[in-house]
NUKE-881593 format. One record per residue (C-alpha): x, y, z; residue in three letters. Coordinates in steps of 0.5 Angstrom, whole numbers. Example, Ala and Ser with C-alpha at 12.3 -4.5 7.8 and 13.67 -1.06 7.14 Angstrom:
px:py:pz:type
25:-9:16:Ala
27:-2:14:Ser
This chain:
px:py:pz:type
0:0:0:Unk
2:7:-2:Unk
4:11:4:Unk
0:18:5:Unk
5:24:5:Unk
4:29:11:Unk
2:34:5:Unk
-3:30:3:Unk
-6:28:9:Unk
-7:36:10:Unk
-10:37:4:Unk
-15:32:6:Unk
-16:34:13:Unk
-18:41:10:Unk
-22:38:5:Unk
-25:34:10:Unk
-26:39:15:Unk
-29:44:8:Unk
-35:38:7:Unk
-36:38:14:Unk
-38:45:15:Unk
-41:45:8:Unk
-46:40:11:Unk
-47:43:18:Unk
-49:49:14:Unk
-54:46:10:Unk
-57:42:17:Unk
-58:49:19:Unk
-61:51:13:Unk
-58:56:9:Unk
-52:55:4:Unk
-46:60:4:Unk
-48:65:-1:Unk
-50:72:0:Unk
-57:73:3:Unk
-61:80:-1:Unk
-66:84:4:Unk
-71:88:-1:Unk
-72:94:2:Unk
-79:97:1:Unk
-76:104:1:Unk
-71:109:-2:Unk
-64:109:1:Unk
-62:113:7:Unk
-69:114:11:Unk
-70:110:17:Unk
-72:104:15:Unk
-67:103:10:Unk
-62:105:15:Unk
-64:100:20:Unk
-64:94:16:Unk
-56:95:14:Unk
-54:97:22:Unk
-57:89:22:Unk
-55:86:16:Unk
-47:88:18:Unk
-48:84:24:Unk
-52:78:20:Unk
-46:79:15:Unk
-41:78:21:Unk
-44:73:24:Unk
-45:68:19:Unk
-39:70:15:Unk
-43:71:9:Unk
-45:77:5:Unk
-52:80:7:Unk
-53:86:2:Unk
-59:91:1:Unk
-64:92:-5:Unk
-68:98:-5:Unk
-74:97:-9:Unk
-78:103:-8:Unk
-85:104:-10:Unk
-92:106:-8:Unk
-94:101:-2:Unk
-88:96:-2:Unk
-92:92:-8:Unk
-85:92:-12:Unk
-80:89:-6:Unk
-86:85:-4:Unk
-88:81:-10:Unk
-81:80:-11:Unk
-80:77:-5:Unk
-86:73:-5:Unk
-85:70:-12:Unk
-76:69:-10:Unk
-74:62:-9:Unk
-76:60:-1:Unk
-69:58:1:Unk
-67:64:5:Unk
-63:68:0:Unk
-68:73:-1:Unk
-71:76:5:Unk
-76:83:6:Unk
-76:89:10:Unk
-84:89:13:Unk
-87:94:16:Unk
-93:97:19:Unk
-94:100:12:Unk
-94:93:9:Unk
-101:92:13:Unk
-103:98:9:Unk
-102:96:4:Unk
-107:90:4:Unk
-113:94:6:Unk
-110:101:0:Unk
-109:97:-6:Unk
-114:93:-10:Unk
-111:87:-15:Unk
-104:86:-12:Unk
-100:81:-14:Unk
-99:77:-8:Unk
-101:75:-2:Unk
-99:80:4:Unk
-100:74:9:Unk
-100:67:4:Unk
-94:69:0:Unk
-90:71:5:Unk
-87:68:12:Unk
-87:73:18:Unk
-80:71:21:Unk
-77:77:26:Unk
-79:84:28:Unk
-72:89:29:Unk
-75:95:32:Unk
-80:100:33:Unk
-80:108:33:Unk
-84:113:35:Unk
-89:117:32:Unk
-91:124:36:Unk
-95:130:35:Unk
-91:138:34:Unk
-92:144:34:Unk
-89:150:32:Unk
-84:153:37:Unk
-89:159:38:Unk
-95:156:38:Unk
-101:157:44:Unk
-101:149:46:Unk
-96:147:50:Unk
-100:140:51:Unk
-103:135:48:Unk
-109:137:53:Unk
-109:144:50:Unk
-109:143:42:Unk
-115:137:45:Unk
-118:141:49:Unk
-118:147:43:Unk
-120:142:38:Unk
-127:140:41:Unk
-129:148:43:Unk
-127:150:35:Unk
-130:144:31:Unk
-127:145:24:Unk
-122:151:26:Unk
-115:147:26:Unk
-111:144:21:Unk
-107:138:22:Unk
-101:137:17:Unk
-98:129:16:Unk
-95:127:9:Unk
-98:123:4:Unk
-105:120:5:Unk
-105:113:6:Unk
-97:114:9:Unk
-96:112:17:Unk
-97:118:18:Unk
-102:120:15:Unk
-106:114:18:Unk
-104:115:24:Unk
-107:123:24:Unk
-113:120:22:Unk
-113:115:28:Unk
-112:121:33:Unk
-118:125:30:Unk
-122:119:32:Unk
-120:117:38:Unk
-119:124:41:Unk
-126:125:38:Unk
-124:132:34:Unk
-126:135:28:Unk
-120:138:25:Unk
-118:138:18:Unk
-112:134:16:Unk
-108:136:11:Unk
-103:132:7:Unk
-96:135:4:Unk
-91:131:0:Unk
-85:130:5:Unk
-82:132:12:Unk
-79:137:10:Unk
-85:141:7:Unk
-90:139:14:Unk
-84:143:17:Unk
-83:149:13:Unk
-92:150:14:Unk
-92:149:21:Unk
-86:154:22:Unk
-90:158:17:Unk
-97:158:21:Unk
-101:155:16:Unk
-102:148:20:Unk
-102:148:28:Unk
-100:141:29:Unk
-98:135:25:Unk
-97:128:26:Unk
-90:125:25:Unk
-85:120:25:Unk
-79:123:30:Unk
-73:120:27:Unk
-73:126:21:Unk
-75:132:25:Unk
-70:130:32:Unk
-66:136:29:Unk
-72:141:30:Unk
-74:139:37:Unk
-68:139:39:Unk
-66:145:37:Unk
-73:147:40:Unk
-75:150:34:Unk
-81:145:34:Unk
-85:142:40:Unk
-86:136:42:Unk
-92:135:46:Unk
-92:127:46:Unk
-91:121:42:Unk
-96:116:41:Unk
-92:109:43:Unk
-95:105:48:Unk
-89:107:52:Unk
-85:114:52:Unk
-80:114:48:Unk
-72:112:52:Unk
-70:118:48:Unk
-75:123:51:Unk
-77:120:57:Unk
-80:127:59:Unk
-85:127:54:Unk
-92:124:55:Unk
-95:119:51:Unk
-102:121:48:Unk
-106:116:52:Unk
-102:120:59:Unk
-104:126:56:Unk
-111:124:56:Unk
-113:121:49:Unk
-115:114:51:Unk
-113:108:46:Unk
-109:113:41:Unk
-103:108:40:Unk
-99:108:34:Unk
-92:107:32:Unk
-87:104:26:Unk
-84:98:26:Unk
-80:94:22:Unk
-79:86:20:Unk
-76:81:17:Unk
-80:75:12:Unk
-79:70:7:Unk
-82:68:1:Unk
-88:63:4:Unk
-85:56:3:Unk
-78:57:6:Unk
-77:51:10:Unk
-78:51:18:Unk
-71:50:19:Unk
-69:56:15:Unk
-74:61:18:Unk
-71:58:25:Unk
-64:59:24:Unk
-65:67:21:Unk
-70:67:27:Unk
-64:65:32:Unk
-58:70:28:Unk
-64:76:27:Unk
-65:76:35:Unk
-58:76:37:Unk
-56:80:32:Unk
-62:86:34:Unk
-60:84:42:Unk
-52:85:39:Unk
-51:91:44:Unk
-48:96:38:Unk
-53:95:33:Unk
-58:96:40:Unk
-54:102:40:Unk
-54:104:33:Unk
-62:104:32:Unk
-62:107:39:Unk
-59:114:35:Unk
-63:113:30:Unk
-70:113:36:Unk
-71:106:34:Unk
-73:101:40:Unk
-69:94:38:Unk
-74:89:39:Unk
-74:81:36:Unk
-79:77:36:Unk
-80:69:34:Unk
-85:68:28:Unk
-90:68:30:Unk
-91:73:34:Unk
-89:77:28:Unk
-95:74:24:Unk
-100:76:30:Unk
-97:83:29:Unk
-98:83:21:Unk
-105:81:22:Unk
-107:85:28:Unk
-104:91:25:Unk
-108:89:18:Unk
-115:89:22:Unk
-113:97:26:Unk
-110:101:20:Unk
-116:97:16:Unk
-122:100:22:Unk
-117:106:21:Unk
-118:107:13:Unk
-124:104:13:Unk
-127:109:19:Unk
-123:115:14:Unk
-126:113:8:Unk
-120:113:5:Unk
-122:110:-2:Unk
-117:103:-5:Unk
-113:105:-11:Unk
C-alpha cells in the first residue's frame, strides 16, 4: 500500500474539514451564499438605515454577504412581489413594516398575497411616531390642542405627509380616537410639513420623530407627545398620548424581516436564531437606538400575529377615514 504524504493527509484533512461544515451549513439551513434583504424604501431614511445596521451583524455572524436591494414603490408592492415570487430558500428576504398592513387593505389587485405568499420570521424595532408644533404655538400639550379642537370644530389643520403613509393614518387614528374635528392636510414629505407648521399654516402635524430630531432639539418645533404605548427612552420626558388623555390612540412603525411562504422550517428557525442575536447585539441595539429605534426581536409567530392585527387596525382606521382603495 502507497504511504500517505504529510501534504496529502493535510489536503484531505482540509478537504474534509470543508464538507463537514458544508454539511453543518446545509443541516441549519442555509448555504454560504449571499443573502439579499429587498428593501421597500429609498435609501437613507430609517428603514432603509435600520435593515444595513442588521445586515452588517448578520454578515459578521454568518461570515457570509447580506446585501440590500432597495425597491422603492407605492405601498412596497415591487419588494414584496419580488420576494414573494423568489426561490423559498432564505436567500431572498424583505423588510416588512407597518406599511405592509396598509398596503393589503389600500391597494386593489395585488399580485401577492401579504399574509399566504410571505412568512413572517422577526421584528427588528420599532419607533415613535409624535404630535408637533410650532416653537411658538399657544399649545404647549396635547391636552390643550385637544381641549381647543373640541371647543372649535373645523378650526384647525393637522399636517402629515402622503394620504395613506404611517402618518397619515396615524392623524387619522388621533382625529377618532380623540373625537375631534380637525382637517388633516397632506404634503409630499417631511421637509414641507416642517416648513408649513413653521410657517403657521397648519397648527400641528403627526410625524415620525427620526427625521424631525433636528427641529426638536434645536427647539424650533415642540413635541407635546408620542403615541407608543410607552414613552420614548430618548424623550423620556415626553408623555405619551394616552397619559396626556387621549385614550387608546397608539400607533407606532415597525419593522420585520420575511421570506417567501415555502421556506422550510428550519431555514426560518435559523434566520430567526441569527436575526435575535443580531438585534440584541449591544452595537446594533446602540445604533438604532441613535436612530430612535427601539431594538425588539420576535419569534415567527409573533411577527405574523402582529402582521394580522395590524392588517385589521389600519384597516378600521382607512375604513372609518373612507379612504378610498387604489
Amino acid at each position: 500500500m502507497q504511504r500517505r504524504t504529510f501534504t496529502q493527509t493535510l489536503i484531505s484533512t482540509a478537504a474534509g474539514a470543508a464538507l463537514l461544515a458544508g454539511f453543518a451549513a446545509h443541516a441549519q439551513g442555509l448555504s454560504n451564499r449571499p443573502i439579499r434583504i429587498v428593501v421597500p424604501f429609498g435609501a437613507g431614511g430609517v428603514a432603509d438605515v435600520t435593515a444595513r445596521v442588521v445586515a452588517q451583524q448578520l454578515s459578521t455572524q454568518l461570515g457570509q454577504p447580506v446585501v440590500i436591494d432597495n425597491k422603492p414603490s407605492a405601498g412596497g408592492i415591487v419588494a414584496a412581489d419580488t420576494v414573494a415570487k423568489s426561490a423559498p430558500d432564505g436567500h431572498t428576504l424583505f423588510l416588512m413594516s407597518n406599511g405592509s398592513a396598509v398596503t393589503v387593505n389600500l391597494f386593489s389587485n395585488l399580485p401577492f398575497d401579504m399574509v399566504k405568499d410571505l412568512t413572517p420570521i422577526s421584528t427588528l424595532g420599532y419607533f415613535d411616531i409624535g404630535v408637533i408644533t410650532d416653537a411658538q404655538s399657544p399649545f404647549k400639550n396635547l391636552g390643550e390642542l385637544v381641549s381647543y379642537a373640541k371647543t372649535h370644530p373645523g378650526k384647525l389643520n393637522l399636517g402629515s405627509i402622503n394620504v395613506g403613509s404611517t402618518q397619515h393614518l396615524a392623524a387619522e387614528l388621533f382625529k377618532t380616537t380623540a373625537g375631534i374635528d380637525v382637517q388633516i392636510v397632506p404634503f409630499n414629505g417631511t421637509p414641507a410639513v416642517v416648513t408649513a407648521l413653521r410657517g403657521k399654516q397648519i397648527d400641528a402635524a403627526v410625524e415620525i420623530l427620526t427625521p424631525i430630531m433636528g427641529q426638536i432639539n434645536a427647539k424650533a418645533v415642540n413635541l407635546l407627545a408620542v403615541t407608543g404605548d410607552k414613552r420614548s427612552p430618548l424623550l423620556p420626558k415626553v408623555p405619551t398620548a394616552q397619559e396626556s388623555g387621549v385614550k387608546g390612540f397608539v400607533a407606532s412603525s415597525w419593522n420585520a424581516l420575511a421570506a417567501p411562504s415555502k421556506t422550510p422550517t428550519e431555514v426560518i428557525a435559523r434566520l430567526n436564531k441569527e436575526i435575535n442575536a443580531a438585534v440584541n447585539h449591544p452595537e446594533v441595539t446602540k445604533k438604532l437606538r441613535d436612530l430612535n429605534v427601539q431594538a425588539q426581536a420576535s419569534t415567527p409567530e409573533q411577527t405574523a400575529k402582529l402582521l394580522q392585527s395590524e392588517i385589521k387596525r389600519w384597516g378600521d382606521v382607512i375604513t372609518a377615514a373612507k379612504i378610498p382603495k387604489q
